[in-house]
N, C-alpha and C positions, 0 to 999 in steps of 0.2 A: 618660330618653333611650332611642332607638330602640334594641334589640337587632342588628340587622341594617338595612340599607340597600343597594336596588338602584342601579347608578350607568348609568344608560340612555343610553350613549355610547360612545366609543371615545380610542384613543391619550393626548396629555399632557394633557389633561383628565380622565380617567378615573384616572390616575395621580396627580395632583395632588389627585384629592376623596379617595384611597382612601389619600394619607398623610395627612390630615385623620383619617379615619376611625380611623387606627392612635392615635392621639393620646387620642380620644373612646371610644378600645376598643369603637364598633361595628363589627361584621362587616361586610366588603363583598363581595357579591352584584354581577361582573360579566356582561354579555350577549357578544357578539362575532360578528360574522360571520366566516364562515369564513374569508374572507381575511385574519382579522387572527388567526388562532389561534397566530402567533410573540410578538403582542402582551406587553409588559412587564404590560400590566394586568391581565392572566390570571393573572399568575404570582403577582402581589402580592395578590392578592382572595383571597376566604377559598375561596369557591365563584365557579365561571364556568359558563355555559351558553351552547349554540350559541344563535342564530339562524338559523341556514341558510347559504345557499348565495348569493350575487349581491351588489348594491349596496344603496344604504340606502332604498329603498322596502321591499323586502322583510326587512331589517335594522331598521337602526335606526329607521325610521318604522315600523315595523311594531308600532302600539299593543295589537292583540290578544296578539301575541305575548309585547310585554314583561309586559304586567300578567298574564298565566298564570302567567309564572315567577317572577315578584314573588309572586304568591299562592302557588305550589307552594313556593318558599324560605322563605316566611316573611317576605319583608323587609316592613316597617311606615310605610317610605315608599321612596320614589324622588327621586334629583337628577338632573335633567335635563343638565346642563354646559352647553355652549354651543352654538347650532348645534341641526341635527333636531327635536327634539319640547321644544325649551329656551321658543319665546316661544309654545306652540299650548294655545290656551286649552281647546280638546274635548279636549285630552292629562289639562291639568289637571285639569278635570270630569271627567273616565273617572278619574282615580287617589282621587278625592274619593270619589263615587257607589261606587268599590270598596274605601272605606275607608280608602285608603293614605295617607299625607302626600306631598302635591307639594313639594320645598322647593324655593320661591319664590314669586312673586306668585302672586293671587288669579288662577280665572279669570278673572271680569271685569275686572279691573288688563289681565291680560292681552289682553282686546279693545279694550278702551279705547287701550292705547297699540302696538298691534300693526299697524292702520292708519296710515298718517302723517296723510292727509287726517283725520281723528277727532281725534289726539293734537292736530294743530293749530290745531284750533276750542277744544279745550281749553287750550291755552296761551294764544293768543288771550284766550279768556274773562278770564282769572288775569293778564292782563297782563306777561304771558311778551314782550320784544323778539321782533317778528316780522318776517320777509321778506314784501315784496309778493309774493302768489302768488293762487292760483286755489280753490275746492273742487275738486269731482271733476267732469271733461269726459266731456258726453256725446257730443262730435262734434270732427272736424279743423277746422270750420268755427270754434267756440266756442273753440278751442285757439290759434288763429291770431287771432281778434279780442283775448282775452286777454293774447297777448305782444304786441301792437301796442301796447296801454296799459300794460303793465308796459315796455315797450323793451327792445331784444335788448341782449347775449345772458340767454335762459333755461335755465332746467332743468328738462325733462322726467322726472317721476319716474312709477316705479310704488306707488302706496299700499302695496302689501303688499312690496315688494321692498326690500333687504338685501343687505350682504357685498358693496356694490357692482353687483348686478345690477337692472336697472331705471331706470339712469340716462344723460341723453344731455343734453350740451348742445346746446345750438340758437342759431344766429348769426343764422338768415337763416327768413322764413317757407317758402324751400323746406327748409330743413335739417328745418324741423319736419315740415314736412308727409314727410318720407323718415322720420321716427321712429316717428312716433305709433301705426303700425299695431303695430311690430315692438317699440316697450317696453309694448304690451300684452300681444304676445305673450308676452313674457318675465313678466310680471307672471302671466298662466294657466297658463302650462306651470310657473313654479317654485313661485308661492306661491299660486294656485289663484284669482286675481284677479285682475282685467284692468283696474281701477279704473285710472285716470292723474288724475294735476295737473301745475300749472307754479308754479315761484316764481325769482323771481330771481334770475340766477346770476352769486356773486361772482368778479371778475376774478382777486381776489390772494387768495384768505382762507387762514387759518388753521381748522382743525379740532380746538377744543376743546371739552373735555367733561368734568362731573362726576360721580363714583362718590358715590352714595346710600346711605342702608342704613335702610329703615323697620322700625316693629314692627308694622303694620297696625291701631295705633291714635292715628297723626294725630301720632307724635312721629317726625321723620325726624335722620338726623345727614347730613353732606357729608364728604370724605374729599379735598380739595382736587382742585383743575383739571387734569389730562392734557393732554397736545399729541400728537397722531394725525395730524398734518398730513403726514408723510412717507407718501406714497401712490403706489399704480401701480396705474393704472383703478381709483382710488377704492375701492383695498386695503390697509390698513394695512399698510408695512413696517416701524417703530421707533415703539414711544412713549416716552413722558416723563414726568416729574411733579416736581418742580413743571414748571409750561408755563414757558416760560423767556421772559423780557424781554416782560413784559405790562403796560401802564398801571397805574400805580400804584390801588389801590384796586379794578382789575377782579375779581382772583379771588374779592374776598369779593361783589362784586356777579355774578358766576355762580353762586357756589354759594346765594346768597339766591331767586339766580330756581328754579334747580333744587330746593330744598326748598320755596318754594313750591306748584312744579306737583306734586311728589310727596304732600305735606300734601294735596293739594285732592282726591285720594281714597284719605288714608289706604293712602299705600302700603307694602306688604309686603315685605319679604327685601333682596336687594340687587337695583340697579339703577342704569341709565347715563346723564346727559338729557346729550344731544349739543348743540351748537351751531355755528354757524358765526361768525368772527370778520374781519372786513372791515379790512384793514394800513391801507386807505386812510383810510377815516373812523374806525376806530379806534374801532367799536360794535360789540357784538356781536348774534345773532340765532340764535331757538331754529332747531333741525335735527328730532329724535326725540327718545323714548324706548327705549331699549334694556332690554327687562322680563327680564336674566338676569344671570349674571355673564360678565365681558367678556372676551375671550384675553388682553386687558393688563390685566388685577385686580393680577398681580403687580406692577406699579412700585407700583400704589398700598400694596399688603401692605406692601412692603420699606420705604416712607420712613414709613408711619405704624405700623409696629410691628403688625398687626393679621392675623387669619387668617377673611378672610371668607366661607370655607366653615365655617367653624367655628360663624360666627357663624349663616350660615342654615340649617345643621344645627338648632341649637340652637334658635333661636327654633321651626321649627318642631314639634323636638318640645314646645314651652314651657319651655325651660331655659333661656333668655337671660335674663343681666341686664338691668334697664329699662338704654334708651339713654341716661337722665342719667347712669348711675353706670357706663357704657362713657365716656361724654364726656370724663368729669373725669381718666380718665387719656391723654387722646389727643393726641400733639404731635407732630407730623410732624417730620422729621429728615434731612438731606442729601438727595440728588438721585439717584434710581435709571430705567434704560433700557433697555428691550428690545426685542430685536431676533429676528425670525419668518426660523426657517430651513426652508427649503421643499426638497423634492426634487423641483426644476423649473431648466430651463435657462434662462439670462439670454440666451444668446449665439441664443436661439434662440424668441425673443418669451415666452421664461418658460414655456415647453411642461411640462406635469408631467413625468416621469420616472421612471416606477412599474419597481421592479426590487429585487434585493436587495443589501441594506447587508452585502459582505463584511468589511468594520472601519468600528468605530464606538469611536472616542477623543476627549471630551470632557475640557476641564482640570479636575482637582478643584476643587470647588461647597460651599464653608460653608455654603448657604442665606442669607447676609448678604452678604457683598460680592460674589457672586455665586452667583447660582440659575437652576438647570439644569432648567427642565419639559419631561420628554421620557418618551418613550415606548418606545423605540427601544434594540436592541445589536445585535451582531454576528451575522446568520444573520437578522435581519430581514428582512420583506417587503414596500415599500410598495407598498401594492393601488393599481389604478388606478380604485377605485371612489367613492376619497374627497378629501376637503383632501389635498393632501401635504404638511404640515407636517409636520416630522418633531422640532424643537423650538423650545422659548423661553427668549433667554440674555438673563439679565435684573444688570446690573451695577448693585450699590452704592457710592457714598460720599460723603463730608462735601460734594463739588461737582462741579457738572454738568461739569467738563472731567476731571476726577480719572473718574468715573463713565463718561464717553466712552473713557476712554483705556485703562479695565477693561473696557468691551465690546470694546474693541477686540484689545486681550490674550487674551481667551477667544475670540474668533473666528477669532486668528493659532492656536492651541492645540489648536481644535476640525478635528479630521480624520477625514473621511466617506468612505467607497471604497463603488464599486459602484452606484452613481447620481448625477447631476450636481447638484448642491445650488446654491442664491442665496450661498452663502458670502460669496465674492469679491464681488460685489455688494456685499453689505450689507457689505464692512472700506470697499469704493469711495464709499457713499456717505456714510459716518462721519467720511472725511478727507476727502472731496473737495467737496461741498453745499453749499448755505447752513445742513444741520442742524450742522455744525461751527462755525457760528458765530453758532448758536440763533435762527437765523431763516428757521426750515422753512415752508413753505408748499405746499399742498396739489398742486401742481404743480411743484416745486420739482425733480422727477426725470426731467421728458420732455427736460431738455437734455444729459442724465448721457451721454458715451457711456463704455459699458462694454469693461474689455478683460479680456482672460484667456489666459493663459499654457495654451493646448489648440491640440488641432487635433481637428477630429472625421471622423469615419470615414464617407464616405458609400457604401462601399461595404468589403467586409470580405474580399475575394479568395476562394481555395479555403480556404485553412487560414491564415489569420495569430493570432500569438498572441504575450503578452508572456514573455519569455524573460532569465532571468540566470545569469552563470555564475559558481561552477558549479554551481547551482543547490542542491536542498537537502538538503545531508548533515546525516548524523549521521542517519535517518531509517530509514534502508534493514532494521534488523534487525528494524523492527516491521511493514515490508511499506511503508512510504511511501517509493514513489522518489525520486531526485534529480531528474528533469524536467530542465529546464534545455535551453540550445542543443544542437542535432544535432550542428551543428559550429561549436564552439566556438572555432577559430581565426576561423574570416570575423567571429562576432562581438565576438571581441577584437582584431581586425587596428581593426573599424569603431570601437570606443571607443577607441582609441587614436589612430587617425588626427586626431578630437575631442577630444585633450584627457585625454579621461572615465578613470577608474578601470576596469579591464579588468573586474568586473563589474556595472558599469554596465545596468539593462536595456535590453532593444529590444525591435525588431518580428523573429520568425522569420517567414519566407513564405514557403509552399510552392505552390510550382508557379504561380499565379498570383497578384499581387500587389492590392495593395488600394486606394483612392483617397480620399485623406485632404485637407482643406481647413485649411489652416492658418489661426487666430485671434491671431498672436502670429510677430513674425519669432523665425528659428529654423536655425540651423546640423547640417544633417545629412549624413550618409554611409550608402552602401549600398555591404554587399561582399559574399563569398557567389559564387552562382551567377550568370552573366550573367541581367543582367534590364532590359528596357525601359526607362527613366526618363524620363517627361517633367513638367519644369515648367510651368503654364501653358499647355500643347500643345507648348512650344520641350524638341528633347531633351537629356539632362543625362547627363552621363559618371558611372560608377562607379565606384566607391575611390576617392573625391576627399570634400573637404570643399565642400558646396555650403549660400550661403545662400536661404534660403527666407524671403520677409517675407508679413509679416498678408495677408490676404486669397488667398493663393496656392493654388491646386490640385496637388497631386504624385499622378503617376499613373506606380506600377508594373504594368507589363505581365505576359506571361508567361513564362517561364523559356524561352529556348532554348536548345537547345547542353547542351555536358554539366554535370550537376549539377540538383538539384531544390531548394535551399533558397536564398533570401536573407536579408538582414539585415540592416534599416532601422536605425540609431542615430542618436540626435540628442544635440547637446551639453548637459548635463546629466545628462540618464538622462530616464526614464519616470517619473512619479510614481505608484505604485500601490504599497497596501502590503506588507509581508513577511509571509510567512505560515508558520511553521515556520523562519524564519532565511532565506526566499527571496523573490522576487517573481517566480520562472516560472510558468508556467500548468500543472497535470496534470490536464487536461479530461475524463481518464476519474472523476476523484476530486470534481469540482468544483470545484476552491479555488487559490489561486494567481492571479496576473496582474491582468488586468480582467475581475471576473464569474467565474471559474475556467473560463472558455470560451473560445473562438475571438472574435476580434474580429467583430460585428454592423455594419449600416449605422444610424445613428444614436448611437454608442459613443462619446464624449465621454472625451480622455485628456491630464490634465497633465503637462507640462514642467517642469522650471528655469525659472525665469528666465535672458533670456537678456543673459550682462554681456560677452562675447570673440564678436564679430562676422564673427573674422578666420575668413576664407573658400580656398580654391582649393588646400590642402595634397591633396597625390597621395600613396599608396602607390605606387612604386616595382615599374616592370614585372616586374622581374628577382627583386622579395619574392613573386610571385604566382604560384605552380603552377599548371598549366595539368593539367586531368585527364583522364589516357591512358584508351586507348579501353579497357583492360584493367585495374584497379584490382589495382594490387598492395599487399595490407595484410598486416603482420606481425600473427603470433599467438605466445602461448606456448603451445607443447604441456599439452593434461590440462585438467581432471584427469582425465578417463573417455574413455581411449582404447582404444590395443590393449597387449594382447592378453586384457586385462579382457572389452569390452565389443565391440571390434570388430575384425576380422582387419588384419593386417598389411600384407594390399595391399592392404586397403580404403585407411588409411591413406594408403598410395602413393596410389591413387588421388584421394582427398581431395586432397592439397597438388600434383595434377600437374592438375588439374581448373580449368578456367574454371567460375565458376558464373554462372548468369543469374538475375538481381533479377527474384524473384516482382510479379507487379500488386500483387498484395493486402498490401502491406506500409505501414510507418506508423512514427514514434515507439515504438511498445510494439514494433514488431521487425521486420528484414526479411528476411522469406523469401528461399530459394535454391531455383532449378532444378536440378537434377543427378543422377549415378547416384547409383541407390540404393543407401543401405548393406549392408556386409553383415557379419552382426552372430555374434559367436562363439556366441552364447546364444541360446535357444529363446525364451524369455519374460524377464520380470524376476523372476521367484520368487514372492515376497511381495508386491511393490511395483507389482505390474500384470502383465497377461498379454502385453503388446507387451515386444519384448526393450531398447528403448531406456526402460523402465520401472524407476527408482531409489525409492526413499523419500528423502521430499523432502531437498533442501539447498538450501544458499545459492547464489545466483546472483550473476554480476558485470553489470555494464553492456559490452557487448563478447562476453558469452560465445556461440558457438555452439551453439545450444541444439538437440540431436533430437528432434522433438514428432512422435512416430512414425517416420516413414521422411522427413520434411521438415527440415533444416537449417533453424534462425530465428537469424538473428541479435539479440539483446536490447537493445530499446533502452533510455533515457532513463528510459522513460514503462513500461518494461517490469513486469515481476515482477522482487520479492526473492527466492523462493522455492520451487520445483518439483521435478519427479519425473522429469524426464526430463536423460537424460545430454549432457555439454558436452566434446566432445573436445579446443579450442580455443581459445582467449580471444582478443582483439584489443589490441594492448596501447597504451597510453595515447596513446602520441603519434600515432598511427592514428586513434584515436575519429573525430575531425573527420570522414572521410570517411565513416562511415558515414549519416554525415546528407545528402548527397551523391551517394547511389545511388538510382537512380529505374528503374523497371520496363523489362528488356531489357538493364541495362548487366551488363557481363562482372568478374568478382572472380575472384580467384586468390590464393590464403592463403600467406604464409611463415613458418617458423617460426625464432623464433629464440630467444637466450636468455636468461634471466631477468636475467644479468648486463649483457648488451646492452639489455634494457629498463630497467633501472635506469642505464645510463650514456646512454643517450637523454635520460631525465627528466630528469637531474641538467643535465644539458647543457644542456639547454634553462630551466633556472631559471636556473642563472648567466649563459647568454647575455641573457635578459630581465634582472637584476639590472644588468648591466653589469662582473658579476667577469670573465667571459671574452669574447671576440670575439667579433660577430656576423659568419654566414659571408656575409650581405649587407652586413657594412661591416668589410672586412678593418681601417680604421682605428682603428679603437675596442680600445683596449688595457687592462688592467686595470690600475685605480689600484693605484701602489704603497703608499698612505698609508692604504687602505679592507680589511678582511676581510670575506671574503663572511658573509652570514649562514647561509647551509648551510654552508660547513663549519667556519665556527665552532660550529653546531650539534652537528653531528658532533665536534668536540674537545668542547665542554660536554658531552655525552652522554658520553663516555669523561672525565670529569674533566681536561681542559685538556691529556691528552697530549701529542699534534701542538704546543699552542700551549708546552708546557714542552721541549718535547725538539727544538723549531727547524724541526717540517716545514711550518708557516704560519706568518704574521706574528703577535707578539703586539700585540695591539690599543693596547696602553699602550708597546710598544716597535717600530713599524712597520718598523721597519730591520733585524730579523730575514728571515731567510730561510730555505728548507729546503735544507740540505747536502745537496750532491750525491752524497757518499759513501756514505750510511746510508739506511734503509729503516726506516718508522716501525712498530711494534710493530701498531698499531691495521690498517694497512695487510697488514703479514702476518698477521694474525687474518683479513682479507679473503681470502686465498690461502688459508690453512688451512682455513675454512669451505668453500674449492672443491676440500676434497681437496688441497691442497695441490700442486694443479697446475703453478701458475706456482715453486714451490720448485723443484720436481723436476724441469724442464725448465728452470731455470736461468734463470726472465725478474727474478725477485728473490734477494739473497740470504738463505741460509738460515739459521734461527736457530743451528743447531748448528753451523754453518760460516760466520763472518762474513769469509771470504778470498771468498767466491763472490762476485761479480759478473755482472749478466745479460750476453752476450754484444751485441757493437753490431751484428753482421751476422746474427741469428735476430730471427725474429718470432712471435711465440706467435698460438699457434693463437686462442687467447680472446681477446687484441687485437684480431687479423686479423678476428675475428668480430665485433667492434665495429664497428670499420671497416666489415666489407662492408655491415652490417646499415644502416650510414648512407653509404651510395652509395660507400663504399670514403674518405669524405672526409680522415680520417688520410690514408692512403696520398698521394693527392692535394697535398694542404697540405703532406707532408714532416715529419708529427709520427712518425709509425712507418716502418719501412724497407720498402718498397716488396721485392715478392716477388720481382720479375724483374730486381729489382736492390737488391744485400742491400748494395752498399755506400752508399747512401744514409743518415743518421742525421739522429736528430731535434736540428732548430738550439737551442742553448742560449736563443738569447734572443725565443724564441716559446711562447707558451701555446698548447696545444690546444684550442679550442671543446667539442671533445668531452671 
């Protein structure tokens, strides 16, 4: 056995010889161009060497190059795979003449059946079933008398063409005559021969074929019949084995003609005799030889137990056992199918799709009932210099519907981001064809129409990108941000309006929107910043539920008016995967969304499926903020303010200050116009010579960051981590508007307090839960029979307090309630931690004094501050007493929102 073996290829065939290789404990020696240096087969080989730089002239055709480093490695022979330098007979002479083993045919094998015109004077000879056809034309003139006495329609082939290229039918003598120039061409330019013939072209046929396997002394064995007849431009999409519902007694008369023709010159290693099979007359007729091993070897491996790289390893180093005593254990066994997944778009005449595979999830693969030939994971690259195949899922079992219904399973299973794959396709043509009801034929797919749950991007505006909220924590302390929506209300006002889970992805848009053609009707919303909408050219309102069906164009415009972000949701979500716990995009990182970049014009993006059609739901005028010409946003004070960091009417100045939104701002932050600071401190000591220079700390999303004498607001997409001081935060229910500010608008910061920020939040969780009152639907009242989850929280967090001592329902007892008289322990721990403020000014009573009662005509200062912090709404509502009139009290049988 060889010590080493070079594998002079690339992707799932380089992978598929080199786990052969791991079996037979020879080394494997791969090549690789450079665009494939992500490749899985680099990593599995013992040793890999470049090829260089470009496509496969320079690569993988490139003889000189390989046989150097086959000789500099060591390796003692070379497998070709399939494809490039697999059927070229000067490859095999050069690896001979330089001592190596070629493992496969003979050169001459390989001239002999490399030509078709050749192979079919030899089959001919041997009494091989033949099509009326022609030898090789030397004129249009000869081309044209020929199909006159064969009768249309023909097929014009090229001798030396393959893989589908070099073939045309022809109806009519002008169709022919529009051919014959241009399938020569193709015959010179791919396989260096401009030879043409004509044979007869079957109306209805089936495309069957037998796997071979000689020892290059006149003993061949057969490995039963293939059905390859699902094709698209005479490209295998699925094969089969056994060929399924074939005249009794056919398979064994194929595999006799094909042992035959291979017997007739002692032929070597493995190999394919094609034929065509006529539904009508129900005879069959030779096609070629295929002198390699075939992309679909694998059905034939799985139903007869066999490993036919193993075998033509072996034979050529001379370690095969003779093929009577491989015979005698060979018995084929249920019914296995596979199907060729490409990185090429359906929806778009099968355009390759060269780009990077951001997730790649394939179902776990026994090697038996189903096996995975691939090449490919996640941070792959498919180059656009080659096949884009990117694998082969090949399903076993005891029968051809069980063995369908396992391809079909592993292709509901298999999930590819990052380039548009046949996926869909190939589940579409499994249920839907005549191969579903084993009567495939070789055209069997030109009536298929294809649908898919996408729309695609023909146009990709300034900045759009895929966005969820709230994007992805739990990250921040290692430096990865949260990303996610700018503003995150417009995109959960928009998944909500839908249906959808509030973080549902979309589309973020800045500034100018993108134009997307819909494949699949489709239910969307657009909220956000005013923005253009037109369907079709007809224009479409915003915050509304609008449907969109297959074939539709939707064109957003660009943003006028105030505000800089929109936000496209559709019902469903986005299909793209999670990356870190998220599917936003952080485009300075790369990862995230589609592509970890900004949406492109040709960007191919799935949907849901769409099952609730129902259309024309509005958000509610009166639920929409309109944004003042002056952005007023609350902050908390600190952490590095005054009189640490900056003087005290700076300070003043800062929160009496309009600022103006820098141009140059973005996601990672928005600059501020304004006076300059003025800073207690010369320098920062240690931590820099500018005085707004700290040793780094944590940053929040929201902080007002000093990056020198410039105020940054930090966004999304910001840093974790820095050196310069943050006097300010923004606090949560704010955020939204920072996504919202566009260059020249006016900000003006408040501060308020931590306790106000916290009764905001709270506020706003139990109004979205439904425990308290929305203050857009004063009717919605909280169920008496339900406990919110927050402050059941909060009682579980404290061991069930509140829910023992009566100040919330208990869950198993709903008809409790909190007495009006008493004040919960956990609640005056809340007042203690503020300094015991509200004690001492008498808004609760005291522990030490439980005769106090809060007064009904005062109102605490810290309330009041709630209140004002939220437009005074208390006050307003009648839940706290109004200052300018103290005899006001809050009604007993109202809950406060806040």
């Amino acid at each position: 056995m060889f010590d080493k073996l070079l594998i002079a290829n690339r992707g799932a065939i380089a992978c598929r010889i080199l786990r052969t290789l791991r079996t037979l404990q020879v080394k494997g020696v791969a090549v690789y161009s450079e665009a494939d240096a992500a490749s899985l087969h680099l990593m599995q080989a013992d040793e890999a060497h470049s090829l260089g730089e470009g496509g496969a002239a320079g690569t993988y055709l490139a003889v000189d190059k390989i046989l150097a480093i086959a000789k500099a490695s060591g390796a003692r022979a070379i497998h070709p795979g399939y494809g490039f330098l697999s059927e070229n007979a000067a490859f095999a002479q050069a690896c001979e003449d330089a001592d190596i083993a070629f493992v496969g045919p003979t050169p001459e094998q390989l001239r002999v059946f490399g030509l078709k015109h050749t192979a079919r004077a030899l089959a001919r000879q041997h009494g091989v079933p033949m099509l009326e056809g022609t030898e090789l034309l030397d004129s249009l003139e000869s081309a044209i008398a020929a199909a006159r006495d064969i009768g249309y329609p023909v097929m014009l082939k090229s001798t030396a063409g393959g893989g589908g290229i070099g073939m045309r039918v022809c109806r009519s003598a002008e169709e022919l005559a529009d051919s014959f120039e241009a399938v020569k061409r193709l015959g010179q330019n791919n396989f260096s021969d401009a030879g043409v013939f004509i044979e007869k072209y079957i109306q209805r046929a089936r495309h069957l074929e037998v796997q071979v396997f000689g020892d290059g002394q006149g003993e061949v064995l057969a490995l039963g019949v293939r059905d390859c007849s699902v094709q698209r431009r005479n490209q295998k999409v699925l094969e089969e084995t056994p060929a399924p519902n074939l005249p009794d007694g056919m398979a064994d008369e194929l595999c006799a003609a094909a042992i035959k023709l291979a017997r007739a010159v002692n032929y070597r290693s493995a190999g394919t005799v094609e034929f065509v099979f006529d539904s009508e007359d129900q005879r069959f007729y030779f096609l070629e030889v295929n002198t390699r091993l075939q992309v679909e070897h694998g059905v034939t491996e799985q139903v007869w137990g066999v490993d036919l790289v193993s075998w033509m390893v072996q034979l050529a180093a001379g370690d095969l056992p003779p093929l009577e005593q491989l015979q005698a254990g060979l018995k084929p066994s249920g019914h296995a199918i596979q199907a060729r997944l490409y990185a090429e778009d359906p929806g778009r005449e099968f355009q390759p799709c060269p780009g990077l595979l951001t997730a790649v999830n394939f179902p776990p693969a026994d090697g038996h009932a189903l096996r995975i030939d691939t090449w490919v994971e996640a941070g792959c690259e498919i180059p656009p210099y080659f096949d884009p195949m990117i694998a082969k899922l090949i399903s076993w079992a005891p029968t051809r519907e069980r063995a369908s219904t396992g391809l079909i399973d592993a292709l509901n299973e298999t999930r590819l981001y990052g380039v548009e794959t046949n996926r869909d396709y190939l589940r579409q043509i499994i249920a839907d064809t005549p191969f579903a009801s084993g009567q495939p034929w070789t055209r069997c797919l030109e009536g298929l129409v294809y649908h898919a749950d996408t729309f695609e991007v023909l146009s990709g505006g300034t900045q759009t990108s895929v966005q969820d909220y709230p994007g992805r924590l739990g990250y921040w302390a290692v430096g990865v941000p949260p990303s996610g929506p700018m503003d995150s209300r417009a995109l959960r006002q928009g998944n909500g309006l839908l249906g959808n889970a509030e973080g549902c992805a979309a589309l973020e848009i800045t500034m100018s929107g993108p134009l997307l053609r819909f494949n699949t009707d489709a239910v969307i919303a657009v909220t956000g910043a005013q923005i253009p909408i037109t369907l079709d050219g007809e224009p479409r309102a915003m915050n509304a539920a609008l449907l969109v069906c297959a074939g539709s164009t939707l064109a957003l415009g660009t943003i006028a008016g105030a505000g800089v972000r929109s936000y496209l949701c559709v019902r469903g979500g986005l299909d793209v995967p999670d990356y870190l716990g998220s599917k936003s995009t952080f485009t300075l990182g790369q990862f995230g969304g589609h592509g970890g970049r900004a949406l492109r014009a040709g960007d191919v993006l799935h949907i849901a499926p769409l099952v609730d059609r129902s259309a024309g739901q509005r958000i509610a005028d009166d639920a929409l903020e309109a944004l003042p010409d002056i952005r007023r946003i609350r902050v908390i004070y600190g952490p590095h303010a005054a009189p640490e960091y900056f003087t005290e009417a700076y300070i003043e100045t800062f929160f009496a200050t309009d600022w103006e939104v820098h141009f140059n701002s973005s996601r990672t932050g928005v600059r501020l116009i304004g006076p300059k600071p003025e800073w207690v401190r010369a320098d920062g000591g240690e931590a820099g010579l500018h005085p707004s220079n700290i040793h780094d700390n944590p940053y929040a999303i929201g902080a007002v960051d000093f990056t020198g004498d410039m105020p940054v607001i930090l966004g999304p997409d910001g840093p974790s981590l820095g050196g310069f001081v943050c006097p300010v935060t923004i606090i949560e229910a704010d955020l939204w508007q920072l996504g919202q500010l566009k260059a020249g608008d006016r900000v003006r910061f408040y501060p308020v307090s931590v306790e106000a920020c916290h009764a905001e939040r709270c506020g706003s969780e139990l109004v979205r839960e439904g425990y308290l009152p929305d203050a857009a639907d004063q009717s919605t009242v909280p169920p008496s029979s339900r406990t919110s989850p927050l402050l059941q929280g909060i009682a579980d967090s404290s061991g069930s307090e509140l829910v023992r001592e009566g100040y919330i329902p208990d869950a198993e007892n709903p008809s409790t309630v909190p007495p009006s008289s008493r004040t919960s322990p956990l609640l005056q721990g809340t007042a203690d931690s503020r300094g015991s403020e509200l004690v001492r000014e008498g808004y609760i009573p005291d522990a030490a004094d439980q005769s106090t009662v809060p007064p009904s005509s005062r109102t605490s200062p810290l309330l009041q501050d709630i209140a004002d912090s939220s437009g005074s709404e208390l006050v307003r509502e009648g839940y706290i007493p109004d200052a300018e009139n103290p005899s006001t009290v809050p009604p007993s049988s109202r809950t406060s929102p806040l």
